[in-house]
LUMGU-625271 format. One record per atom (N, C-alpha, C): residue number from 1; residue in three letters; atom name; x, y, z. Coordinates in nm, 4 decimals, always signed. Each point is the difference from the previous one (the first is absolute). Layout:
BEGIN
R NUM Ala CA X Y Z;
...
//
This chain:
BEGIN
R 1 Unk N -9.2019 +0.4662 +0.2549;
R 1 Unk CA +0.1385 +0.0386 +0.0176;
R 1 Unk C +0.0697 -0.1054 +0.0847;
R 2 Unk N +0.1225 -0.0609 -0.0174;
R 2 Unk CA +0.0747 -0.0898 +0.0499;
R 2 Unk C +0.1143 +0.1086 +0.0256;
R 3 Unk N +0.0581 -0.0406 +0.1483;
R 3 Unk CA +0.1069 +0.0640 +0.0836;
R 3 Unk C +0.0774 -0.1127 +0.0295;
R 4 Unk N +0.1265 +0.0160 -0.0640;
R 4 Unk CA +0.1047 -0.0908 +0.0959;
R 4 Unk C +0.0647 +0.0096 +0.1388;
R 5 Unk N +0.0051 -0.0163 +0.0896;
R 5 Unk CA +0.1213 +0.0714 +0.1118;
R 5 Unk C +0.0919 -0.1262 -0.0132;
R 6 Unk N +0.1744 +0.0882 +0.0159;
R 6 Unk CA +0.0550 -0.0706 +0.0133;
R 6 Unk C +0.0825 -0.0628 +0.1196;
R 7 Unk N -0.1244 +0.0777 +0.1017;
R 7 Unk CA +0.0804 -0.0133 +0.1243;
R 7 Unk C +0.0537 -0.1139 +0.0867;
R 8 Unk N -0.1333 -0.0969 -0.0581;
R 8 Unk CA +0.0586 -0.1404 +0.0465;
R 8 Unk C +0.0928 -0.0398 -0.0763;
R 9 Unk N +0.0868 -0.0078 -0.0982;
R 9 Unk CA +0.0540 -0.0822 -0.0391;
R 9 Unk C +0.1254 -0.0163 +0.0933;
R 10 Unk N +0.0468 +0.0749 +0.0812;
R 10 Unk CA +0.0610 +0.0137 +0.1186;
R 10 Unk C -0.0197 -0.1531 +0.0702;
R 11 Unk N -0.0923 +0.0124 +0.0759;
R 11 Unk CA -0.0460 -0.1333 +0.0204;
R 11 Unk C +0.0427 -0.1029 -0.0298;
R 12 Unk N -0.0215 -0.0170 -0.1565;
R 12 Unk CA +0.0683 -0.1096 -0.0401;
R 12 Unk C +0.1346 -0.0412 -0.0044;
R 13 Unk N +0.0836 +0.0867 -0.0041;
R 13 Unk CA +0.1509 -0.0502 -0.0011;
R 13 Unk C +0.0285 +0.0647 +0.1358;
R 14 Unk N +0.0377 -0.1331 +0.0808;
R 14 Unk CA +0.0591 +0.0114 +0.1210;
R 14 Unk C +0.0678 -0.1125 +0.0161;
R 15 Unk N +0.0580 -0.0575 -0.0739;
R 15 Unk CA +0.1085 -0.1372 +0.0413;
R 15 Unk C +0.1415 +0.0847 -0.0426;
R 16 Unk N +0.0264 +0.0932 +0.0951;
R 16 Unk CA +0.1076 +0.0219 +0.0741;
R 16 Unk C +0.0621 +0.1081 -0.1706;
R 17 Unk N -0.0567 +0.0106 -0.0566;
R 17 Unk CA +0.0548 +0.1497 -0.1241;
R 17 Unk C -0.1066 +0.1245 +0.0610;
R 18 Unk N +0.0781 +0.0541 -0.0873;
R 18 Unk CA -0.0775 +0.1735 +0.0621;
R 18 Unk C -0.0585 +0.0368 -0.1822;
R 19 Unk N -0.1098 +0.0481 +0.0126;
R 19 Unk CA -0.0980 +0.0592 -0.1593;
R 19 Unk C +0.0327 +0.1504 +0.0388;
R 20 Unk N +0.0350 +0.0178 -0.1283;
R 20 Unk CA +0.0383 +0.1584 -0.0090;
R 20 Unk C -0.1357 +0.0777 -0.0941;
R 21 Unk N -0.0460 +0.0909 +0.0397;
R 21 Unk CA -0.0840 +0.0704 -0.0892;
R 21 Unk C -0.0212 +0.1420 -0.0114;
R 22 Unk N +0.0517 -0.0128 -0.1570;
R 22 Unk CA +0.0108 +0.1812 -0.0609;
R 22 Unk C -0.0664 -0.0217 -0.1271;
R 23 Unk N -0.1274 +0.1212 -0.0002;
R 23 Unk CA -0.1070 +0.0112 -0.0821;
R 23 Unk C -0.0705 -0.1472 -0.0963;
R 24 Unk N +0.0475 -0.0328 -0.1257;
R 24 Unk CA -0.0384 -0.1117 +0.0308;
R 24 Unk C +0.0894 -0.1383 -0.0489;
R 25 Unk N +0.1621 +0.0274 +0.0677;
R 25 Unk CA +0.0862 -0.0856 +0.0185;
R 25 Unk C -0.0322 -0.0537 +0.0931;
R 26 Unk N +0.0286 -0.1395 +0.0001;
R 26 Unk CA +0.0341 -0.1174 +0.1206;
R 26 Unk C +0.1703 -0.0419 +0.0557;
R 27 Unk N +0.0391 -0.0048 +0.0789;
R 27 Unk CA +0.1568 -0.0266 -0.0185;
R 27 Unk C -0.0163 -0.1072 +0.1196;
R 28 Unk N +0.0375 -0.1405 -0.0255;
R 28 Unk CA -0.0159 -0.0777 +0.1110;
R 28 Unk C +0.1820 -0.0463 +0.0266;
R 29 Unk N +0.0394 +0.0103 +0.1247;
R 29 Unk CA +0.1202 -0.0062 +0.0513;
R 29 Unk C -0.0319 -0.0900 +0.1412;
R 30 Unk N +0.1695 -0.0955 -0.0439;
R 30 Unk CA +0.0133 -0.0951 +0.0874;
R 30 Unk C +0.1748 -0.0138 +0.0111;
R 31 Unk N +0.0127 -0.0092 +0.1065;
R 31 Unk CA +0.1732 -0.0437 +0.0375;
R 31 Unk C -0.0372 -0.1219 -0.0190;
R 32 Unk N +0.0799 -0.0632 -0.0829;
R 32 Unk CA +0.0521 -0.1766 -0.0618;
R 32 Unk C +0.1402 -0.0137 +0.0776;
R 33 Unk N -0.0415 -0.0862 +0.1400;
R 33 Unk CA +0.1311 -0.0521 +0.0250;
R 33 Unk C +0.0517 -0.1643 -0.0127;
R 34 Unk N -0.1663 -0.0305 -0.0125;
R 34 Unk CA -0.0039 -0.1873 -0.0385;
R 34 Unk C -0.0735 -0.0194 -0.0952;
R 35 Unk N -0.0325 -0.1228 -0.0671;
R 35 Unk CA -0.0786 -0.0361 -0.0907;
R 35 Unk C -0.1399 +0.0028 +0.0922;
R 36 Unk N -0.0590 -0.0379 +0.1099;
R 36 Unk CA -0.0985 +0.0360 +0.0629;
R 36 Unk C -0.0400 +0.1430 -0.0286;
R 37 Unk N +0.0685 +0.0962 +0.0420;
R 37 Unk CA -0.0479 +0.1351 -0.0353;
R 37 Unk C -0.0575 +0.0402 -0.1646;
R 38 Unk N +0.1116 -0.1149 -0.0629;
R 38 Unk CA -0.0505 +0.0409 -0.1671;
R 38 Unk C -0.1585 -0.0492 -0.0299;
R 39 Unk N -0.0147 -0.1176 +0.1075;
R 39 Unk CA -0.1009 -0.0628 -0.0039;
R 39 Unk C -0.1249 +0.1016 +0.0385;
R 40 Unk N +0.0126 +0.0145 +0.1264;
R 40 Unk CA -0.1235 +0.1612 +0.0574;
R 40 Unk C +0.0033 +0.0358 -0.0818;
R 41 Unk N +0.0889 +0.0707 -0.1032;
R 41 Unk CA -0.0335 +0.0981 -0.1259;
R 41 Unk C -0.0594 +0.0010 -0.0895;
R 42 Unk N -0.0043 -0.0893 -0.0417;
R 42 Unk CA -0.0372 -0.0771 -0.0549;
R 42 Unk C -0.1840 -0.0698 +0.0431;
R 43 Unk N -0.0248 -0.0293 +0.1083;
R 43 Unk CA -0.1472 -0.0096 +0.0794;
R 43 Unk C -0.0136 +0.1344 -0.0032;
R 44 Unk N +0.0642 +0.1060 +0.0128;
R 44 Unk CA -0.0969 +0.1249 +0.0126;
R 44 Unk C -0.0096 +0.0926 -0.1213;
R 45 Unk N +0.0451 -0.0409 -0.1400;
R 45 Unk CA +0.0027 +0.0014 -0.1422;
R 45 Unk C -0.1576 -0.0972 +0.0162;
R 46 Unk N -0.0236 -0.0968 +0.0361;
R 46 Unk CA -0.0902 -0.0640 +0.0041;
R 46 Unk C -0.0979 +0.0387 +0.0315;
R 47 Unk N -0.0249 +0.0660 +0.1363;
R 47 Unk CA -0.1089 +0.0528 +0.1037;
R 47 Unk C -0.0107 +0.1252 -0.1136;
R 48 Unk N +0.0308 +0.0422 -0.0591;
R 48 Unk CA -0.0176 +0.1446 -0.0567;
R 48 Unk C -0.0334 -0.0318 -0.1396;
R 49 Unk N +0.0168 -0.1225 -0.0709;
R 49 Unk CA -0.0796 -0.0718 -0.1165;
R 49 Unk C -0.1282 +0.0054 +0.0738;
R 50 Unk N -0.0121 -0.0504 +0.0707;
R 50 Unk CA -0.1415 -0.0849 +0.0337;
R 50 Unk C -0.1075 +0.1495 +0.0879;
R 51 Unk N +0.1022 +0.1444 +0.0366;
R 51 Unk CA -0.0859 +0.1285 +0.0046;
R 51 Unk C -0.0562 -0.0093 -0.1539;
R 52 Unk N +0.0790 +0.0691 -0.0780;
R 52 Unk CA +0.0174 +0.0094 -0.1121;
R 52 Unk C -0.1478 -0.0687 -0.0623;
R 53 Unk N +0.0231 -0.1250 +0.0194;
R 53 Unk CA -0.1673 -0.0609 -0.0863;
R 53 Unk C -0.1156 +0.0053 +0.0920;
R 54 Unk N +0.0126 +0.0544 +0.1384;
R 54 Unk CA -0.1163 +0.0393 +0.0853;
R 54 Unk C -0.0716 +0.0880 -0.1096;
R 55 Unk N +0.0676 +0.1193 +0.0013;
R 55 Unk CA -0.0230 +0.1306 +0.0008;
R 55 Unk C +0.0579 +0.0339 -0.2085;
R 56 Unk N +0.0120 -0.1524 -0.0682;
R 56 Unk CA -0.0377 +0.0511 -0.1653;
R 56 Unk C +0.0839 +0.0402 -0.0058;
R 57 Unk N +0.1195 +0.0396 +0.0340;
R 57 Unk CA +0.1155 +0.0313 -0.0359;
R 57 Unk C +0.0966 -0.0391 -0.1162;
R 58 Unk N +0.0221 +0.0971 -0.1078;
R 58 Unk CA +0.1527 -0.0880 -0.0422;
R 58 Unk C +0.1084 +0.0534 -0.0131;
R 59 Unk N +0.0919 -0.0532 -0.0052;
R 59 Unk CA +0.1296 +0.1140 +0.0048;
R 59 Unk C +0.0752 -0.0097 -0.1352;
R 60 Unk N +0.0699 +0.0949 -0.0476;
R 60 Unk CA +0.0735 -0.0227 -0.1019;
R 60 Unk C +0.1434 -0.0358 +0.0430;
R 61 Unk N -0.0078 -0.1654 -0.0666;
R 61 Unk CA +0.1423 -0.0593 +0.0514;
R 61 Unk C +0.1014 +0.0614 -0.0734;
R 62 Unk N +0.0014 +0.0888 -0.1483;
R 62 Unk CA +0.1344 +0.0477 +0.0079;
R 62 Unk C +0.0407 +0.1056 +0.0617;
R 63 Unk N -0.0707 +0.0418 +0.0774;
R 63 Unk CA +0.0389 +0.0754 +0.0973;
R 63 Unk C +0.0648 -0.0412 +0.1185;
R 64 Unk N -0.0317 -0.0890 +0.0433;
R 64 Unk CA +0.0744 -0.0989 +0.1314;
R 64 Unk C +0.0864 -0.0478 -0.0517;
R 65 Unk N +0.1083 +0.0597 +0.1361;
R 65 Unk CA +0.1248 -0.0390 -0.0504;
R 65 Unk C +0.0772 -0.0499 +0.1318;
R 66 Unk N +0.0988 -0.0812 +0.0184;
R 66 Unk CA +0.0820 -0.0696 +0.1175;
R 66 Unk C +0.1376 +0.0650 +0.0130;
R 67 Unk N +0.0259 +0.0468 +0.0269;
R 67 Unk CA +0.1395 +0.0387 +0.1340;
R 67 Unk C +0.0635 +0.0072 +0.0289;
R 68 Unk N +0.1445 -0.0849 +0.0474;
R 68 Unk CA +0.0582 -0.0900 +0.1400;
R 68 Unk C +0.1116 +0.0836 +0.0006;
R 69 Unk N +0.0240 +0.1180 +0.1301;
R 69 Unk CA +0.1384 -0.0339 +0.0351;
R 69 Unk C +0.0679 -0.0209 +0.0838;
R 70 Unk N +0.0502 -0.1005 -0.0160;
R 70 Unk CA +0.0912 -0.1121 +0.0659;
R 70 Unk C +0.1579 -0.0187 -0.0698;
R 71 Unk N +0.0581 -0.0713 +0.0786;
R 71 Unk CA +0.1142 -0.0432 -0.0243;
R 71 Unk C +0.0316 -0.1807 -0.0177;
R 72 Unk N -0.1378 -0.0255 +0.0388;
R 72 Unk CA -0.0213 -0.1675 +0.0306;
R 72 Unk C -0.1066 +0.0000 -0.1617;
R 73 Unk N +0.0566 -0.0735 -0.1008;
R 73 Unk CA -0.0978 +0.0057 -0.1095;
R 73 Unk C -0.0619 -0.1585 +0.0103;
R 74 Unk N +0.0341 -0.0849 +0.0915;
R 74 Unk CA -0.0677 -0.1170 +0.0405;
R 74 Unk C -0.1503 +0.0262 +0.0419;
R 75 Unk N -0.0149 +0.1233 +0.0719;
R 75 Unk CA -0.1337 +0.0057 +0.1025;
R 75 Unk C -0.1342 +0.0793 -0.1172;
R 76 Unk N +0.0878 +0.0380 -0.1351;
R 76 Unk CA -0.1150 +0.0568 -0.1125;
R 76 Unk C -0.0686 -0.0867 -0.0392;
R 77 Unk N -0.1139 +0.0206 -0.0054;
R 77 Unk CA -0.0998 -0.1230 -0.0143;
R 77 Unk C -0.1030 +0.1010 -0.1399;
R 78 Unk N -0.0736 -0.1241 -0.0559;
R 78 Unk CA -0.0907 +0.0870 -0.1172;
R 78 Unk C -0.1489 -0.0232 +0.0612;
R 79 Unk N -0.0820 +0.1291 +0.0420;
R 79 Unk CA -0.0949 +0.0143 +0.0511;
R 79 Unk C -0.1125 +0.0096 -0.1258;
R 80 Unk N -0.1414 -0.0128 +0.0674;
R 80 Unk CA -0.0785 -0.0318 -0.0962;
R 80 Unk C -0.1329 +0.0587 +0.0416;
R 81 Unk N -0.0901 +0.0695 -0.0750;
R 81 Unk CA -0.1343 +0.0862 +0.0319;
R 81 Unk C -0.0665 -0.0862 -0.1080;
R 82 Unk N -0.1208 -0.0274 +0.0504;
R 82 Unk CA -0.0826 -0.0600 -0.0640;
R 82 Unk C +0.0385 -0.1186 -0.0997;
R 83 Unk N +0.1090 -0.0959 +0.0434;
R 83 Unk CA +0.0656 -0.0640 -0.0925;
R 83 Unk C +0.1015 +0.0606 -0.1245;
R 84 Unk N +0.0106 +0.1276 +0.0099;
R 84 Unk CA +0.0468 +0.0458 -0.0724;
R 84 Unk C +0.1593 +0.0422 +0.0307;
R 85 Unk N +0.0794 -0.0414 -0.0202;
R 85 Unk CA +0.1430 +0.0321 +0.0454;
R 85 Unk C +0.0147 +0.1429 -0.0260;
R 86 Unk N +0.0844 +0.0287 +0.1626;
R 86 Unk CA +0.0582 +0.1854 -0.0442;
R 86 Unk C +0.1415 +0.0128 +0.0016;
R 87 Unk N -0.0052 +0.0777 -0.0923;
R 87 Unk CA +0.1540 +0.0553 -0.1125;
R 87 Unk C +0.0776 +0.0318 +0.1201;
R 88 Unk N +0.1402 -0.0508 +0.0208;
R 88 Unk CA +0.0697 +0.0478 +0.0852;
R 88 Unk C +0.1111 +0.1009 -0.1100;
R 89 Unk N +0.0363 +0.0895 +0.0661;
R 89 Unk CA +0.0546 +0.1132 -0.0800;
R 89 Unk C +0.1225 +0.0376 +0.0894;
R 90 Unk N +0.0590 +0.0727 -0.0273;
R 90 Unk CA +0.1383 +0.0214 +0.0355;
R 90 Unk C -0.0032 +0.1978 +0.0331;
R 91 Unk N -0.0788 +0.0651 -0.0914;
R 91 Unk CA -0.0024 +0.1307 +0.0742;
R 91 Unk C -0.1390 +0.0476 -0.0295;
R 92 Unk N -0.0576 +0.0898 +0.0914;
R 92 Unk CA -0.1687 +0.0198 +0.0168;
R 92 Unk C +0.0540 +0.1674 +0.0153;
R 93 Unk N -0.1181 +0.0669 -0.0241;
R 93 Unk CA -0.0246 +0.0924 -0.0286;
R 93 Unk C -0.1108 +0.0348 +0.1305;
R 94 Unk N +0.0068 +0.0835 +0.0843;
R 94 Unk CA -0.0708 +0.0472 +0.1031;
R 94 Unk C -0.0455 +0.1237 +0.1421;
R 95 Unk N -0.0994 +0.0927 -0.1183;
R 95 Unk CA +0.0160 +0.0978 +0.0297;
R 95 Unk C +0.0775 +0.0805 -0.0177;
R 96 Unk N +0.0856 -0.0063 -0.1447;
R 96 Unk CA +0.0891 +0.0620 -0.0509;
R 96 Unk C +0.1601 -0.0302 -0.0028;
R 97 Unk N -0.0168 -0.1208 +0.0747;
R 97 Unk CA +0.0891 -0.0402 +0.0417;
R 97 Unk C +0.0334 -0.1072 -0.0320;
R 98 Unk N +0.1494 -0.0459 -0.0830;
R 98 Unk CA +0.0413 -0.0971 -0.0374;
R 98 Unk C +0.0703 -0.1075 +0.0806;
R 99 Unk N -0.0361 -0.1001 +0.0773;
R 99 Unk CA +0.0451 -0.0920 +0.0748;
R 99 Unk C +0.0857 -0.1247 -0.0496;
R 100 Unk N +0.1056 -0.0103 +0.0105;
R 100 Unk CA +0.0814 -0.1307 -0.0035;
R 100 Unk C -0.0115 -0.1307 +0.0458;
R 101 Unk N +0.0155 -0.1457 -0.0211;
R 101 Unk CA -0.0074 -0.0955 +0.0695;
R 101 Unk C +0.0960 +0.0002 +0.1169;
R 102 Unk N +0.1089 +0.0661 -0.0337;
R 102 Unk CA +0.1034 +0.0305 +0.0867;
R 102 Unk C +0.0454 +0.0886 +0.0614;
R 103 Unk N -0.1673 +0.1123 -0.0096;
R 103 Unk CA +0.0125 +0.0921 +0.0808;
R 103 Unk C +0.1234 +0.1454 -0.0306;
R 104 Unk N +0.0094 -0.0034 -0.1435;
R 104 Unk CA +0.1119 +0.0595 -0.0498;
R 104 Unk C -0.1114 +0.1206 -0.1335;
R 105 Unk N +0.0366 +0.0880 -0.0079;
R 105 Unk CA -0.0871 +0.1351 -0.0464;
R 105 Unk C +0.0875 +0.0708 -0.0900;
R 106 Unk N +0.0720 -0.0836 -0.0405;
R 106 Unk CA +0.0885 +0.0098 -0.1454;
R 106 Unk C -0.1011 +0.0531 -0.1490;
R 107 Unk N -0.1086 -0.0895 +0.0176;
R 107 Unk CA -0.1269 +0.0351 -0.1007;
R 107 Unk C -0.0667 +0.1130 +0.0082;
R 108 Unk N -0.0446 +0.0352 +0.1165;
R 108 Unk CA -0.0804 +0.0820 +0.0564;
R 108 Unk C +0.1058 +0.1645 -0.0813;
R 109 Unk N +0.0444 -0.0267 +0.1092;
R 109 Unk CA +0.1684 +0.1446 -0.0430;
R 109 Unk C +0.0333 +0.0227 -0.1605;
R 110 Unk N +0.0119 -0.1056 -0.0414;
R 110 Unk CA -0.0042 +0.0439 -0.1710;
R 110 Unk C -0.1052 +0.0352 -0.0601;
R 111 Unk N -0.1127 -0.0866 +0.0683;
R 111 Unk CA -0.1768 +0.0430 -0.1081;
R 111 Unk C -0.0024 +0.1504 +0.0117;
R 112 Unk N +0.0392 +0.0625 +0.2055;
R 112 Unk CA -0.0087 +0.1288 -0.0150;
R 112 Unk C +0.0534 +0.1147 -0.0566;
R 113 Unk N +0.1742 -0.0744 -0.0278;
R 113 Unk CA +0.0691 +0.0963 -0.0320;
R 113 Unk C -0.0584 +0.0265 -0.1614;
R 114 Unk N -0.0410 -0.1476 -0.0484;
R 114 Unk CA -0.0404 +0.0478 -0.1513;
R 114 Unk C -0.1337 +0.0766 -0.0370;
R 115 Unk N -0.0677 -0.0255 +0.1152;
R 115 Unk CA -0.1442 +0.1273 -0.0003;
R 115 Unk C +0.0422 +0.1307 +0.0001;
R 116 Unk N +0.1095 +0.0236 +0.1143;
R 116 Unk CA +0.0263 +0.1484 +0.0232;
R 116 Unk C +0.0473 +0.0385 -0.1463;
R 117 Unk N +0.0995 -0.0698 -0.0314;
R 117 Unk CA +0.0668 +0.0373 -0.1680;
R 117 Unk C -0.0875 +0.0356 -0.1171;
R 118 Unk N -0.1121 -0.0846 +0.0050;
R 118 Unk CA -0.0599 +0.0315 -0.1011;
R 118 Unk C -0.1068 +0.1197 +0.0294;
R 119 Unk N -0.0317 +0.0395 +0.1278;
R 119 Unk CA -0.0632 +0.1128 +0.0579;
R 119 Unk C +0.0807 +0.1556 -0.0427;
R 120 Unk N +0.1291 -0.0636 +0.0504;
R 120 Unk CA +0.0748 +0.1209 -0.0477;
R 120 Unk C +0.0403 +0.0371 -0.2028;
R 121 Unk N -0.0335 -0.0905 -0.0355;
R 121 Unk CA -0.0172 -0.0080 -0.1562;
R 121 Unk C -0.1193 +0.1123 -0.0588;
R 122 Unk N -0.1152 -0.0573 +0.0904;
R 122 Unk CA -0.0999 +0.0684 -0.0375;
R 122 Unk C -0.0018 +0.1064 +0.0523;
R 123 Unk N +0.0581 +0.0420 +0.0682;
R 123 Unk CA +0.0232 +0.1677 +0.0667;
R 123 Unk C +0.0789 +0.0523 -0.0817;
R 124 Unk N +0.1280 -0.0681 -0.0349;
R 124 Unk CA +0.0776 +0.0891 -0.1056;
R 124 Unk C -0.0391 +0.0067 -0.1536;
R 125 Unk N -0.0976 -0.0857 -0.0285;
R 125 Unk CA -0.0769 +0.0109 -0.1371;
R 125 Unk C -0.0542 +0.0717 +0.0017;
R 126 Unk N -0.1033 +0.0699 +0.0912;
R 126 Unk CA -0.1070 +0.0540 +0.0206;
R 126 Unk C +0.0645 +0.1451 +0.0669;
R 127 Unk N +0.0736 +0.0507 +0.0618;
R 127 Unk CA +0.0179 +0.1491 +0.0485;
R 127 Unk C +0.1609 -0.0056 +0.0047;
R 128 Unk N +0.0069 +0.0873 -0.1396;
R 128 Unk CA +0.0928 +0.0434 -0.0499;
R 128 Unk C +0.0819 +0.0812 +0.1290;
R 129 Unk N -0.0585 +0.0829 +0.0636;
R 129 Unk CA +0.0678 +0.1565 +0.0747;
R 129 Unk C -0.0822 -0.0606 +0.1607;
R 130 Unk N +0.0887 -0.0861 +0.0372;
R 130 Unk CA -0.0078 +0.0448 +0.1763;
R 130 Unk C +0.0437 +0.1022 +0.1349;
R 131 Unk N -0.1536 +0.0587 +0.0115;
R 131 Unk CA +0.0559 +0.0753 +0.1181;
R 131 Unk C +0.0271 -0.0994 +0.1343;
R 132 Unk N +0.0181 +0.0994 +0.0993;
R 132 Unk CA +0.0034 -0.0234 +0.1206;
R 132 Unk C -0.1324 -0.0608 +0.0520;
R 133 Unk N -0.0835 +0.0826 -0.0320;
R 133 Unk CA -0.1220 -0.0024 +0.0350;
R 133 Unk C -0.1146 -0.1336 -0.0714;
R 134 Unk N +0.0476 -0.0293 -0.0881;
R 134 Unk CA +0.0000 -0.1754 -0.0794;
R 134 Unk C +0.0675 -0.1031 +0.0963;
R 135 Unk N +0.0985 +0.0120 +0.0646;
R 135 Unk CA +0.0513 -0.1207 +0.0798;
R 135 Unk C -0.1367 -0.0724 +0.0616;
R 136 Unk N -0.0632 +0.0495 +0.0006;
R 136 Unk CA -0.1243 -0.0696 +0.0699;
R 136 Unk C -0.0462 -0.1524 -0.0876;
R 137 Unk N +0.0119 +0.0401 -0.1198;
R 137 Unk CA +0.0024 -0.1005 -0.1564;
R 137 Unk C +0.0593 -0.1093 +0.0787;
R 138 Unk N +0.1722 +0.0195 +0.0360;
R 138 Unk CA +0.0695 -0.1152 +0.0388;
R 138 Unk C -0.0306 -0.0837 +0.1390;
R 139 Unk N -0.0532 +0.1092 +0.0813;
R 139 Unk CA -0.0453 -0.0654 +0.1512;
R 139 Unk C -0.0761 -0.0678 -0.0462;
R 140 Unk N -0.0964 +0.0011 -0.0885;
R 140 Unk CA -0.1237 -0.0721 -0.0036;
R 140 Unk C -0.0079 -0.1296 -0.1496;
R 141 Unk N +0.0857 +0.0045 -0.0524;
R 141 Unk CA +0.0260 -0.0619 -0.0894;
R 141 Unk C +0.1225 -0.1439 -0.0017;
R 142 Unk N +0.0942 +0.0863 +0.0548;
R 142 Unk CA +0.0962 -0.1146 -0.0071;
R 142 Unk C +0.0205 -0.0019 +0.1505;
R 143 Unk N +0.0388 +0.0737 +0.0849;
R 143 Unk CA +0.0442 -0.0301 +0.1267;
R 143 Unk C -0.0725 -0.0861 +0.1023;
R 144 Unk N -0.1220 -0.0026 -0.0339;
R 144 Unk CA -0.1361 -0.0942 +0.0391;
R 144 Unk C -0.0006 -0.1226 -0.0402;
R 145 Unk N +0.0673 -0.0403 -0.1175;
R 145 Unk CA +0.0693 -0.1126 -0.0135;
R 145 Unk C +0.0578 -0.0904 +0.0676;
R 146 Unk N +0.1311 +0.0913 +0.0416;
R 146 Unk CA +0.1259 -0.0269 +0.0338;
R 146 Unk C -0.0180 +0.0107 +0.1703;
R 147 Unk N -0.1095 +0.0948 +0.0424;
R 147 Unk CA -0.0093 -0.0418 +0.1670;
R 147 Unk C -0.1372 -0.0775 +0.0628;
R 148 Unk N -0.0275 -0.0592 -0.1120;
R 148 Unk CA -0.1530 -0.0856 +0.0290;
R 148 Unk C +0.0686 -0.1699 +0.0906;
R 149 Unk N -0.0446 +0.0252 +0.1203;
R 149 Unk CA +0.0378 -0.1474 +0.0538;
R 149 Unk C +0.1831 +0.0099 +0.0406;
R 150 Unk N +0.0390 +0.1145 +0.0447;
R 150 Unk CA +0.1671 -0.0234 +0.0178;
R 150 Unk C +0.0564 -0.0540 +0.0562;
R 151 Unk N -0.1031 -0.0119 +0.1060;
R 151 Unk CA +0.0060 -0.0589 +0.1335;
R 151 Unk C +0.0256 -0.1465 -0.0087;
R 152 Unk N -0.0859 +0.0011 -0.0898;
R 152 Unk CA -0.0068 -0.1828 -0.0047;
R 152 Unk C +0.1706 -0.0828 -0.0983;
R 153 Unk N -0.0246 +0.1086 -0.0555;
R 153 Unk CA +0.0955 -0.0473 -0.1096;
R 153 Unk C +0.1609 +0.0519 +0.0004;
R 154 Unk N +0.0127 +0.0861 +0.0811;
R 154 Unk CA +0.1816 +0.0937 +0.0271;
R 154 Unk C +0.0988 -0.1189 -0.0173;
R 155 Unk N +0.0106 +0.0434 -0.1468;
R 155 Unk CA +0.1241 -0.1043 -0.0309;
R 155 Unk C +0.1174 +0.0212 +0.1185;
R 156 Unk N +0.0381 -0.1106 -0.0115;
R 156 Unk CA +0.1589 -0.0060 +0.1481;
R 156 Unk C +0.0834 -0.0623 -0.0827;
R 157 Unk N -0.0383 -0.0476 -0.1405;
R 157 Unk CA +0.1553 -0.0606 -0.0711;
R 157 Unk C +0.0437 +0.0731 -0.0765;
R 158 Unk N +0.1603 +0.0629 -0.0118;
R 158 Unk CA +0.0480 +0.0989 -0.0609;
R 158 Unk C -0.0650 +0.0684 -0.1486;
R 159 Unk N -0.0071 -0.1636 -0.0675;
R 159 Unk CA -0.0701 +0.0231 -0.1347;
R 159 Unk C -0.0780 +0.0651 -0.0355;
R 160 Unk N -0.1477 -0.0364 +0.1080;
R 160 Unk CA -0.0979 +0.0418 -0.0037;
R 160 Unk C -0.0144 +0.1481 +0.0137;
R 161 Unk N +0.1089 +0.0348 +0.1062;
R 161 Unk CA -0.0318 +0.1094 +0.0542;
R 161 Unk C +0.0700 +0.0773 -0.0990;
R 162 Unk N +0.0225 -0.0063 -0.0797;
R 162 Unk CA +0.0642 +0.0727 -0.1591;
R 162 Unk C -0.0798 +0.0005 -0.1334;
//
C-alpha cells in the first residue's frame, strides 16, 4: 500500500504566496506588485513542479488555470508548470462561485438566476396543484439557488439588483 500525505507540500511554496487547500484543489495566490513578485511565482510554480516529481505526481493541466485581478495588465505574466504554459482566463468558477477578472459577478447572478428559472420550470411541470404545505418544493429548489453565496455576490448596481 502506498500513502501520499500532502502535508508537506506547504513547505514547498514559501517565496512569499500563500497555498490554499480544499479537498483535493490547490489554489496558489500571490499579490503581483512588480515583475519580481511575478518572478517568486513563478519559482514557487517551480518548487511545487519539482514536489510534484518527488512524490510521482501529475496534474491535469487543463485543469490549471491563471487569474489576474488587476487594473495594471502590464504586471500579467504567462506562468508555466512543468514547462507547460497555464491558460489565463478571464472568469473561474469556485466553489460555486463565479469570479470576474474584474471582480464583477454579473456572470455568477445570471448563471443563478437561470438555475432558479429552470428549477421553477420543473416544479411547474411536475405539480400541477400547490399547497401551502409544498412551499417547501420552492425553499429547497429554487430559493437555494438564489441565496447560495449572497454575501459574496449582493449586487450594488441598479441593474443587477433587478
Amino acid at each position: 500500500m502506498f500513502i501520499i500525505y500532502i502535508n508537506d507540500v506547504v513547505e514547498h511554496v514559501n517565496y512569499g504566496s500563500d497555498l490554499y487547500l480544499y479537498a483535493d484543489d490547490a489554489k496558489l495566490l500571490s499579490f503581483i506588485k512588480t515583475m519580481e513578485d511575478s518572478a517568486m511565482l513563478q519559482k514557487n510554480l517551480d518548487s511545487l513542479t519539482q514536489w510534484m516529481e518527488t512524490w510521482l505526481l501529475r496534474l491535469n493541466m487543463g485543469k490549471c488555470k491563471a487569474i489576474s485581478y488587476s487594473r495594471r495588465p502590464e504586471l500579467n505574466m504567462n506562468y508555466s508548470i512543468s514547462d507547460v504554459t497555464v491558460e489565463n482566463i478571464e472568469n473561474i468558477k469556485d466553489l460555486g462561485v463565479t469570479f470576474a477578472n474584474k471582480l464583477k459577478f454579473d456572470k455568477h447572478i445570471n448563471n443563478e438566476i437561470n438555475t432558479a428559472y429552470q428549477m421553477l420550470g420543473i416544479v411547474k411541470r411536475n405539480f400541477i396543484y400547490l399547497t401551502p404545505d409544498s412551499f417547501v418544493l420552492y425553499k429547497a429548489m429554487i430559493r437555494s439557488h438564489l441565496e447560495y453565496a449572497v454575501s459574496v455576490w449582493n449586487p450594488h448596481n441598479q441593474s443587477l439588483i433587478e
